[in-house]
PDB file of N, CA, C and O in Angstrom:
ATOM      1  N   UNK A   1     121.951 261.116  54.967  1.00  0.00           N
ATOM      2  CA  UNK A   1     122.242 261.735  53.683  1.00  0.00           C
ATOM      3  C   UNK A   1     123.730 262.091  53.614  1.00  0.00           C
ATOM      4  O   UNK A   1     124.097 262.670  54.636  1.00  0.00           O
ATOM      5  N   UNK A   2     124.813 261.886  52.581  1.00  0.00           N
ATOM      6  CA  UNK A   2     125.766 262.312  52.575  1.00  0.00           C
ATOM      7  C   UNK A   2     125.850 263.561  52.202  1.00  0.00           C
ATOM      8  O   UNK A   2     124.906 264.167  51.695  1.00  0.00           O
ATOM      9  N   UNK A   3     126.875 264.008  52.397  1.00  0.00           N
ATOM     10  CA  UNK A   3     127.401 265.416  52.461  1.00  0.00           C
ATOM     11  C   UNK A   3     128.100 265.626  50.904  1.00  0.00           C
ATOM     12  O   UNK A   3     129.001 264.991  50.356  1.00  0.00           O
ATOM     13  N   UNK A   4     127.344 266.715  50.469  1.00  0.00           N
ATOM     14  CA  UNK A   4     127.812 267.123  49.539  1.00  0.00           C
ATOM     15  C   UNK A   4     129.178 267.111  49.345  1.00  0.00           C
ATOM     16  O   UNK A   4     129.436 266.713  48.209  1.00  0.00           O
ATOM     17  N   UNK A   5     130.257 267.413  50.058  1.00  0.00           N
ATOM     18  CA  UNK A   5     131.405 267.285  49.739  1.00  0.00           C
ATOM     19  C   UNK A   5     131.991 265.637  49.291  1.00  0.00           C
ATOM     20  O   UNK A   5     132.822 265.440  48.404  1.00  0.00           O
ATOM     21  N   UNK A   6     131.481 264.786  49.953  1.00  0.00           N
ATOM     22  CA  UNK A   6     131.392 263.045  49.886  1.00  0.00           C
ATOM     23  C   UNK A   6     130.791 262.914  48.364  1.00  0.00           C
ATOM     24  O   UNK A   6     131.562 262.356  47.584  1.00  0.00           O
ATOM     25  N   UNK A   7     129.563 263.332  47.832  1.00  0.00           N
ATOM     26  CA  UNK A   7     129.262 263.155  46.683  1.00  0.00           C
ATOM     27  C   UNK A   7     130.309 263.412  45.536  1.00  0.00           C
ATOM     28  O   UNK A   7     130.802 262.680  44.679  1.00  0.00           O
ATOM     29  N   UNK A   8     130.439 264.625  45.831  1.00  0.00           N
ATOM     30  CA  UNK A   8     131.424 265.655  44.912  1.00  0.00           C
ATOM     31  C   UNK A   8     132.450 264.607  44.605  1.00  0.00           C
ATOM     32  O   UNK A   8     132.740 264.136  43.505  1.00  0.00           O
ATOM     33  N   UNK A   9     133.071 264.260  46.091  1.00  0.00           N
ATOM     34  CA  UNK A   9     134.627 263.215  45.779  1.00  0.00           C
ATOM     35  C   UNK A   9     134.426 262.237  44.884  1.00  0.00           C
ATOM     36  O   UNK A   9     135.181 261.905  43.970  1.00  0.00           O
ATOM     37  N   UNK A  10     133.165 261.693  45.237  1.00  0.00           N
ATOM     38  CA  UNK A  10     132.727 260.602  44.611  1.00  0.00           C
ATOM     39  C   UNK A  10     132.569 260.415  42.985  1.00  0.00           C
ATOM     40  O   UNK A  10     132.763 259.343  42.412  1.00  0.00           O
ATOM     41  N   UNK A  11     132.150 261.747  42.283  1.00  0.00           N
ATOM     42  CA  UNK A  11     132.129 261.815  41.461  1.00  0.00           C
ATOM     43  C   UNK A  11     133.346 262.043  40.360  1.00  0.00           C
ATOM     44  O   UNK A  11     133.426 261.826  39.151  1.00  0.00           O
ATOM     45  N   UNK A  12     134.318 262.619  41.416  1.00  0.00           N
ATOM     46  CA  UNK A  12     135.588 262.620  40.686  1.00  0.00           C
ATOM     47  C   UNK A  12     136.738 261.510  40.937  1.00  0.00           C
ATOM     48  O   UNK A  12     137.850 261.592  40.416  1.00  0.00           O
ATOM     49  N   UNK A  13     136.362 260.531  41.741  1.00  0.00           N
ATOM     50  CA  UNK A  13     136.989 259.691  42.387  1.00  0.00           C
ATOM     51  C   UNK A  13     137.995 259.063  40.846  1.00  0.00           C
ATOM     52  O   UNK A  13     139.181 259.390  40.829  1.00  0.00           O
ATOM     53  N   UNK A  14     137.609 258.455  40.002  1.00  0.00           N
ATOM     54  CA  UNK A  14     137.787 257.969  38.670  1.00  0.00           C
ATOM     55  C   UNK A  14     139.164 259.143  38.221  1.00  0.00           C
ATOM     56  O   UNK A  14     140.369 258.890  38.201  1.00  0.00           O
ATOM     57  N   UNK A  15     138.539 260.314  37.929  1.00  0.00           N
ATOM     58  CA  UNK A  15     139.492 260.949  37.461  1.00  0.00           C
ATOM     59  C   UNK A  15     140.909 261.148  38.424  1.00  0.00           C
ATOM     60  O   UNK A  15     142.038 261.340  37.972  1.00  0.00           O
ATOM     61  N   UNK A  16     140.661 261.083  39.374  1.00  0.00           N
ATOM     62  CA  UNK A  16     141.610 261.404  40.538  1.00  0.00           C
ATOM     63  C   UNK A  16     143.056 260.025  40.416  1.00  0.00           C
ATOM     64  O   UNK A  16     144.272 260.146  40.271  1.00  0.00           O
ATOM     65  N   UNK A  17     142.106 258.743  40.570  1.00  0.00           N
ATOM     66  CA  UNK A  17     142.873 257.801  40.313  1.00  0.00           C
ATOM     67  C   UNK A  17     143.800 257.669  38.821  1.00  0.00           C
ATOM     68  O   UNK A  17     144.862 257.060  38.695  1.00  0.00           O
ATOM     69  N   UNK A  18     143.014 258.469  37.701  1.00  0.00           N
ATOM     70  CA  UNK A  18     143.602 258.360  36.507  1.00  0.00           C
ATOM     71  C   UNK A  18     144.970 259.394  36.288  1.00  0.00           C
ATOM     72  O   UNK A  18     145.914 259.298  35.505  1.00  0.00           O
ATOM     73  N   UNK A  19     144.597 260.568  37.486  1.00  0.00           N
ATOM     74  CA  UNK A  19     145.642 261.129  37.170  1.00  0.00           C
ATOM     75  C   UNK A  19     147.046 260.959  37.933  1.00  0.00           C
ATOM     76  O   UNK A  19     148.150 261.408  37.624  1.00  0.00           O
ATOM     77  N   UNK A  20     146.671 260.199  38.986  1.00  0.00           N
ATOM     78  CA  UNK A  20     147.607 259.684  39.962  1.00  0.00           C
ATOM     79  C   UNK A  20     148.290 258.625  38.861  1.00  0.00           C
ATOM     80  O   UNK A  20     149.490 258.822  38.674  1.00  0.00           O
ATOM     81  N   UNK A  21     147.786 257.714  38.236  1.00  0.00           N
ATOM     82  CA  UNK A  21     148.596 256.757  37.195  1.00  0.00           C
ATOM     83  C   UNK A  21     149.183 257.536  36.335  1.00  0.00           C
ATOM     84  O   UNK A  21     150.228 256.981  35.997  1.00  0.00           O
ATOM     85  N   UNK A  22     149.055 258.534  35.805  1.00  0.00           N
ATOM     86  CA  UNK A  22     149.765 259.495  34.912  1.00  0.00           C
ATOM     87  C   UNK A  22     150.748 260.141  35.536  1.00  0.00           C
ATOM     88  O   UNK A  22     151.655 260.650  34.878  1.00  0.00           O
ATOM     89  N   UNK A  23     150.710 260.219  36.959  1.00  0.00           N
ATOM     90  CA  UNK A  23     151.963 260.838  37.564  1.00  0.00           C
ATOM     91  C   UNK A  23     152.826 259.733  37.835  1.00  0.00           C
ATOM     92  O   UNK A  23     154.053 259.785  37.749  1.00  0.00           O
ATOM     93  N   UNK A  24     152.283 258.923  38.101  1.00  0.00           N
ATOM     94  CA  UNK A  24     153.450 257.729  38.053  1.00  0.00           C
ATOM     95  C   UNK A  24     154.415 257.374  36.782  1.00  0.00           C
ATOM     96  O   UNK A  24     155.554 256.912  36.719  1.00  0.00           O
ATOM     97  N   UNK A  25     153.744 257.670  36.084  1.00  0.00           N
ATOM     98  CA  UNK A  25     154.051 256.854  34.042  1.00  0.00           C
ATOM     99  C   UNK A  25     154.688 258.574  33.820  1.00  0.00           C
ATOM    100  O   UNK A  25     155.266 258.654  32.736  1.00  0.00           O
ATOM    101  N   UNK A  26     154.691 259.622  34.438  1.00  0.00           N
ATOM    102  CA  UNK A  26     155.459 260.459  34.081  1.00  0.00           C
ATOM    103  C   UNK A  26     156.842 260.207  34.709  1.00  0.00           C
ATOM    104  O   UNK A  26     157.904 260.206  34.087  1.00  0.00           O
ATOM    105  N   UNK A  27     156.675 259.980  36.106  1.00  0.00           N
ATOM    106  CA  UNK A  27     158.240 259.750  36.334  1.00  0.00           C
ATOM    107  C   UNK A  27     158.782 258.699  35.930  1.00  0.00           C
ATOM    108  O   UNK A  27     159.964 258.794  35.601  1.00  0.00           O
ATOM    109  N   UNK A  28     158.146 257.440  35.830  1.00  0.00           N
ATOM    110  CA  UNK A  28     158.610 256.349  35.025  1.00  0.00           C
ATOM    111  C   UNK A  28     159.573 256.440  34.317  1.00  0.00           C
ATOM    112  O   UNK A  28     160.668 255.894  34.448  1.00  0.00           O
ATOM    113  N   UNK A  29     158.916 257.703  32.887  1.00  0.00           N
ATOM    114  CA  UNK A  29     159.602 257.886  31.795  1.00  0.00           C
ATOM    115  C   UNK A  29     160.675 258.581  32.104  1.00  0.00           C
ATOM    116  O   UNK A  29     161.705 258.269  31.506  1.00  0.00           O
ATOM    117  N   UNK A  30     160.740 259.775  33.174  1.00  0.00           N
ATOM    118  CA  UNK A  30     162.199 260.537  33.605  1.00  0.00           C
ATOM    119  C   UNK A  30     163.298 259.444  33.928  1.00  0.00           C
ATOM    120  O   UNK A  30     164.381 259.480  33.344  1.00  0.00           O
ATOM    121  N   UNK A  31     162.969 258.366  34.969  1.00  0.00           N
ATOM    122  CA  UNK A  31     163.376 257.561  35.298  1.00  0.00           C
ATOM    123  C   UNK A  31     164.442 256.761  34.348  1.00  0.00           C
ATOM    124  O   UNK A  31     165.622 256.453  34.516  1.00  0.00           O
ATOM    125  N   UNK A  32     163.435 256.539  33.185  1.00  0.00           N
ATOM    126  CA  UNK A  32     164.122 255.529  32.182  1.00  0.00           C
ATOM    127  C   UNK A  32     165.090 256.351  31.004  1.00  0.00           C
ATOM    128  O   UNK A  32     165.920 255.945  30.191  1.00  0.00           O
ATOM    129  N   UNK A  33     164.588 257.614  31.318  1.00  0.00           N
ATOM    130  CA  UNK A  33     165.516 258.577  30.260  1.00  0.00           C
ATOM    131  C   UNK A  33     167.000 258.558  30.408  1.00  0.00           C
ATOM    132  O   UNK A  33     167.834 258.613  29.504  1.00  0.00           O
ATOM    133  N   UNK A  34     167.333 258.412  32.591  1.00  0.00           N
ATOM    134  CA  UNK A  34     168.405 258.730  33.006  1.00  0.00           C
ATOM    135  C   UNK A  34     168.856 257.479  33.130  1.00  0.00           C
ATOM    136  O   UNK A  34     170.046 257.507  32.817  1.00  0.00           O
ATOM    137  N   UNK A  35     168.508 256.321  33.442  1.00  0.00           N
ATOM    138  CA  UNK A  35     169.281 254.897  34.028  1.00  0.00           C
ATOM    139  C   UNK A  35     168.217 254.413  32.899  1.00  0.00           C
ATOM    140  O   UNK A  35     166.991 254.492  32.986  1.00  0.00           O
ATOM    141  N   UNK A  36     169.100 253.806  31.640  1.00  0.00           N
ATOM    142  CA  UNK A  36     168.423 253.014  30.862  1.00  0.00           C
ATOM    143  C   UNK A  36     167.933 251.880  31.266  1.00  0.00           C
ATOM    144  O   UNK A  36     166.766 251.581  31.009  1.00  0.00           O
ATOM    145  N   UNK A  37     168.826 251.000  32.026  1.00  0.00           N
ATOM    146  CA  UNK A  37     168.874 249.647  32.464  1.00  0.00           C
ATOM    147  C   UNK A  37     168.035 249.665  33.953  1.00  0.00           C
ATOM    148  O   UNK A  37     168.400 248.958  34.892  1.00  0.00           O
ATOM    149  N   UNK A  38     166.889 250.553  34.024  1.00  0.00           N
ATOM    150  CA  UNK A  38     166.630 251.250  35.513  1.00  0.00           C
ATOM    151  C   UNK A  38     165.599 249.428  35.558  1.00  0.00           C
ATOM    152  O   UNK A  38     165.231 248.777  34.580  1.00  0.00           O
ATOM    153  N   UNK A  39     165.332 248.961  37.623  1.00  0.00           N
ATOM    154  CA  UNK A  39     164.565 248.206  37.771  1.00  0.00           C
ATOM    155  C   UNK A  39     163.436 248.977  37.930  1.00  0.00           C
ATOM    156  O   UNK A  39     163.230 249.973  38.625  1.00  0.00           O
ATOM    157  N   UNK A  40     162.607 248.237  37.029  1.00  0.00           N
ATOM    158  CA  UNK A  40     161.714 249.200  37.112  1.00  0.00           C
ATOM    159  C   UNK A  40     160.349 248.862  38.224  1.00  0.00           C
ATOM    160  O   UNK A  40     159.534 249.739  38.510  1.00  0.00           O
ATOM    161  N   UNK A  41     160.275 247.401  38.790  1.00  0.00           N
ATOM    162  CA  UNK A  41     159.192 247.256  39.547  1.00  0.00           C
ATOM    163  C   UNK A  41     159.885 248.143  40.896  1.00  0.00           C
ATOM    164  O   UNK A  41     159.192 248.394  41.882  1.00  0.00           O
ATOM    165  N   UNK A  42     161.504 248.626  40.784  1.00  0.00           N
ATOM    166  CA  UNK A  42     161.963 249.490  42.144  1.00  0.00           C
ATOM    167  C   UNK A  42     161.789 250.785  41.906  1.00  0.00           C
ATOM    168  O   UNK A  42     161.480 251.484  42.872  1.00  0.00           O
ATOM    169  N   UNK A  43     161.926 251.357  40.706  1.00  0.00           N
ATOM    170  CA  UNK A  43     161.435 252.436  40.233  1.00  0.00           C
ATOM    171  C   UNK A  43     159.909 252.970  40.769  1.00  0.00           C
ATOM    172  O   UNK A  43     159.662 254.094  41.206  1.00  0.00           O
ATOM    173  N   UNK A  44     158.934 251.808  40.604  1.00  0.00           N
ATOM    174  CA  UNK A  44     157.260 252.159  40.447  1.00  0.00           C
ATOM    175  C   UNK A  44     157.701 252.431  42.028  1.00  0.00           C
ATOM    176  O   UNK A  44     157.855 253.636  42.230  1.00  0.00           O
ATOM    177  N   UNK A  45     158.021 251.324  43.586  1.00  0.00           N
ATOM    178  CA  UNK A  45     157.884 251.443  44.193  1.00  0.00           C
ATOM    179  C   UNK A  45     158.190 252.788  45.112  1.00  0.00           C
ATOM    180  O   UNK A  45     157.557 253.373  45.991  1.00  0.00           O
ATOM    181  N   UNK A  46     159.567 253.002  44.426  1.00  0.00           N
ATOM    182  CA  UNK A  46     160.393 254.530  44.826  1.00  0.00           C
ATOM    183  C   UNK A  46     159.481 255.681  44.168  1.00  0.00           C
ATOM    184  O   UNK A  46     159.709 256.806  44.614  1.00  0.00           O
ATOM    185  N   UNK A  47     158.620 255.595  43.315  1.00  0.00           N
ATOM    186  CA  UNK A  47     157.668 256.275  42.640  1.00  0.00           C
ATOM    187  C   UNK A  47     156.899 256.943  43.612  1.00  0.00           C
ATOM    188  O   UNK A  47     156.983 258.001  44.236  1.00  0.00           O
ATOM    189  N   UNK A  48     155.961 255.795  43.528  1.00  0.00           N
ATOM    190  CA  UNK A  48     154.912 255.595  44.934  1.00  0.00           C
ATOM    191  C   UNK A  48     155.200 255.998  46.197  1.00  0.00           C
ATOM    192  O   UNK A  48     154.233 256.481  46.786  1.00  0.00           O
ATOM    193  N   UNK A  49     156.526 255.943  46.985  1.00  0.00           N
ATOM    194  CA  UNK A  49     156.783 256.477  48.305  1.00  0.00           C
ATOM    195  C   UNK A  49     157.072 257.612  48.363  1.00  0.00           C
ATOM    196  O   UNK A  49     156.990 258.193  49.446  1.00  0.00           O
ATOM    197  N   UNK A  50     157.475 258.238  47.278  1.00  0.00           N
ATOM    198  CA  UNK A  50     157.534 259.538  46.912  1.00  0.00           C
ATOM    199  C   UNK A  50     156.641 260.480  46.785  1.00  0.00           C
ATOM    200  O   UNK A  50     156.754 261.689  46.985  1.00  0.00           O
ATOM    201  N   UNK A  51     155.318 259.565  46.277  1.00  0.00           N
ATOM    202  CA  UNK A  51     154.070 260.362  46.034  1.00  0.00           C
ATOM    203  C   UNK A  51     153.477 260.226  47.454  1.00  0.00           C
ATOM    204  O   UNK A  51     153.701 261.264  48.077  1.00  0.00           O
ATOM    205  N   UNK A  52     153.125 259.753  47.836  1.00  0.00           N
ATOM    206  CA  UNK A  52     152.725 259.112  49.227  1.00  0.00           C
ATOM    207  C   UNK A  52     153.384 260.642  50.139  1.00  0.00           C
ATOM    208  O   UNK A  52     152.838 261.624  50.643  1.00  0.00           O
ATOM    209  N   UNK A  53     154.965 260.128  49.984  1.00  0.00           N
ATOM    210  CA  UNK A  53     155.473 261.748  51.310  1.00  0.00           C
ATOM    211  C   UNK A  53     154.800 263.146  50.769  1.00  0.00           C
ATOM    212  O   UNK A  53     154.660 264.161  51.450  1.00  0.00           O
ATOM    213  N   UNK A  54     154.450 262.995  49.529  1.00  0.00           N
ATOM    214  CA  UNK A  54     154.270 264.385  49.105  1.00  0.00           C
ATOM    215  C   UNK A  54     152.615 264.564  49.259  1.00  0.00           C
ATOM    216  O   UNK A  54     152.085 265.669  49.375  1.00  0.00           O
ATOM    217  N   UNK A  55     151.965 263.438  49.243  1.00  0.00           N
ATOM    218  CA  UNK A  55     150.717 263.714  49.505  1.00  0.00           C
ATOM    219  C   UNK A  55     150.899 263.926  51.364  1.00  0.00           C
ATOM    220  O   UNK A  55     150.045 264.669  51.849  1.00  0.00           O
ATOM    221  N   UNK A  56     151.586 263.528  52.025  1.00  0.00           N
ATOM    222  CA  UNK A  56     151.356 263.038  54.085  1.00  0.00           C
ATOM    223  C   UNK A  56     151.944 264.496  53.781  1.00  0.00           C
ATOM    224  O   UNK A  56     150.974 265.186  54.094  1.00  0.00           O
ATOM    225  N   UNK A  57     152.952 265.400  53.356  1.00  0.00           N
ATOM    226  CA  UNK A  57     153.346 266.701  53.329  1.00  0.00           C
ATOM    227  C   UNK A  57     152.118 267.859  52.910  1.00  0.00           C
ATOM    228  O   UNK A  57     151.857 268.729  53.741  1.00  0.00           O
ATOM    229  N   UNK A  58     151.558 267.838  51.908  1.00  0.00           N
ATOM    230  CA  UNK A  58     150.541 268.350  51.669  1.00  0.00           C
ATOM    231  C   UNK A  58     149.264 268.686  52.607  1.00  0.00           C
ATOM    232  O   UNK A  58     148.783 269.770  52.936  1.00  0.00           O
ATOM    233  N   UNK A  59     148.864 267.260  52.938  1.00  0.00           N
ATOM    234  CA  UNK A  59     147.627 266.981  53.987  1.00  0.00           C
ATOM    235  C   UNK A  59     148.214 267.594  55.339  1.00  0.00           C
ATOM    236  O   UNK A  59     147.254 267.924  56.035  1.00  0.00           O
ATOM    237  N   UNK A  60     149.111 267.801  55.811  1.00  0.00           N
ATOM    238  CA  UNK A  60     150.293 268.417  56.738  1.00  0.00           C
ATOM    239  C   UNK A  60     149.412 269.775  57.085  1.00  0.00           C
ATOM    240  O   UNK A  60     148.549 270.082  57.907  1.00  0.00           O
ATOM    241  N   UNK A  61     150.107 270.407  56.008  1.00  0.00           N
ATOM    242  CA  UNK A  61     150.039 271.839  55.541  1.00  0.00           C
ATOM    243  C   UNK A  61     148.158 272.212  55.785  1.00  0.00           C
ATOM    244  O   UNK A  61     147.647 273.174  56.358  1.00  0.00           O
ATOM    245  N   UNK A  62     147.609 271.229  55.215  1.00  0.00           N
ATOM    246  CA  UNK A  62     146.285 272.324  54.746  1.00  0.00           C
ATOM    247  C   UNK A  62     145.570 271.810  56.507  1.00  0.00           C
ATOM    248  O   UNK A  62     144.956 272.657  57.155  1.00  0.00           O
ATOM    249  N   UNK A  63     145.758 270.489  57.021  1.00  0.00           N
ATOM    250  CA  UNK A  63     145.217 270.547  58.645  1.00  0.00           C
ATOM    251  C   UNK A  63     145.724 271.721  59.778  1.00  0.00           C
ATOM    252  O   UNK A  63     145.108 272.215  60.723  1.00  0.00           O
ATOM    253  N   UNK A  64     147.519 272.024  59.133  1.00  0.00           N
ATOM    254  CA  UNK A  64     148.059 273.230  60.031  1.00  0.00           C
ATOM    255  C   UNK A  64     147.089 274.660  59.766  1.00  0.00           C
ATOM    256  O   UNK A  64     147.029 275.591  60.569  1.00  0.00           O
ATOM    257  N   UNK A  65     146.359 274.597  58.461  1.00  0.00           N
ATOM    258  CA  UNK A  65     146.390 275.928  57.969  1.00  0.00           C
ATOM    259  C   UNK A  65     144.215 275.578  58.561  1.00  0.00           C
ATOM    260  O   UNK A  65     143.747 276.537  59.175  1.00  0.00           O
ATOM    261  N   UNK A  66     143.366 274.550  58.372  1.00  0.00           N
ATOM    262  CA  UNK A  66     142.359 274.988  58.461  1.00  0.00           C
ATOM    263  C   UNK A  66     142.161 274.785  60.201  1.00  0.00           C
ATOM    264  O   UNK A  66     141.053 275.172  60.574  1.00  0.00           O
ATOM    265  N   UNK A  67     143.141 274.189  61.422  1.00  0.00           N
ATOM    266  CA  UNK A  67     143.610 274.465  62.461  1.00  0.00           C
ATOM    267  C   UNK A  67     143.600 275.839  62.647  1.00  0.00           C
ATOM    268  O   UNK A  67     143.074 276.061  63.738  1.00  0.00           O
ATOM    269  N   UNK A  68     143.935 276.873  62.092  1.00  0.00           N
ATOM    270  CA  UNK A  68     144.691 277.919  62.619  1.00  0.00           C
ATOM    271  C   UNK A  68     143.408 279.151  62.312  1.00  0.00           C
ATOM    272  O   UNK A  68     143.226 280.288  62.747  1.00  0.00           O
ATOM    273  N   UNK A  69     142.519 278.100  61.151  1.00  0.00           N
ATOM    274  CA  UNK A  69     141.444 278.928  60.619  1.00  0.00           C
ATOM    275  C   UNK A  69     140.411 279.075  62.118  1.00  0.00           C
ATOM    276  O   UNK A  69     139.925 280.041  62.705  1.00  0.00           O
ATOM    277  N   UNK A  70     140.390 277.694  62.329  1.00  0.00           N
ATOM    278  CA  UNK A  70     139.231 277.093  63.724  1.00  0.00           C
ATOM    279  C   UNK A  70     139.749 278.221  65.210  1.00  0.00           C
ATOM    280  O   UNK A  70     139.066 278.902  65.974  1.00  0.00           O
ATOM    281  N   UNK A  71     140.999 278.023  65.130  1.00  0.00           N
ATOM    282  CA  UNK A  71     141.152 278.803  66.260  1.00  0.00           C
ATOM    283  C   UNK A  71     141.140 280.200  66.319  1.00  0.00           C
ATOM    284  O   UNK A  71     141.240 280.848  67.361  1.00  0.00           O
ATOM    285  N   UNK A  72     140.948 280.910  64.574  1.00  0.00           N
ATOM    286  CA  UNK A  72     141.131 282.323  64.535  1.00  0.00           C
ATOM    287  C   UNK A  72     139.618 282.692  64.527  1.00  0.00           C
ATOM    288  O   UNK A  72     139.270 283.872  64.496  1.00  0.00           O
TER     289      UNK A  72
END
């Protein structure tokens, strides 16, 4: 049986991905506000590695913090 938390994801999985494309198409547009002539398939990619460090930074944080929970 899966674990309720697995369901849960599951069910929001859709929205999760939709809002990750909206964070992309937001910086997009910052992007194109400042460098008109911006490349933009280098843009999406510089997008993406950006989101990526900030998600590996995040996931960082909350393993340091439920670590510290386990050992307290």
């Amino acid at each position: 049986m899966e674990k309720i938390e697995q369901i849960e994801m599951d069910a929001h999985r859709e929205q999760l991905t939709s809002d990750v494309k909206a964070l992309v198409e937001r910086y997009r547009s910052v992007f194109g506000w400042d460098v008109p002539e911006i490349d933009q398939a280098l843009a999406d990619l510089l997008i993406l590695k950006a989101i990526r460090e900030a998600v590996d930074g995040v996931e960082s944080t909350l393993i340091s913090r439920a670590e510290r929970c386990v050992r307290n």
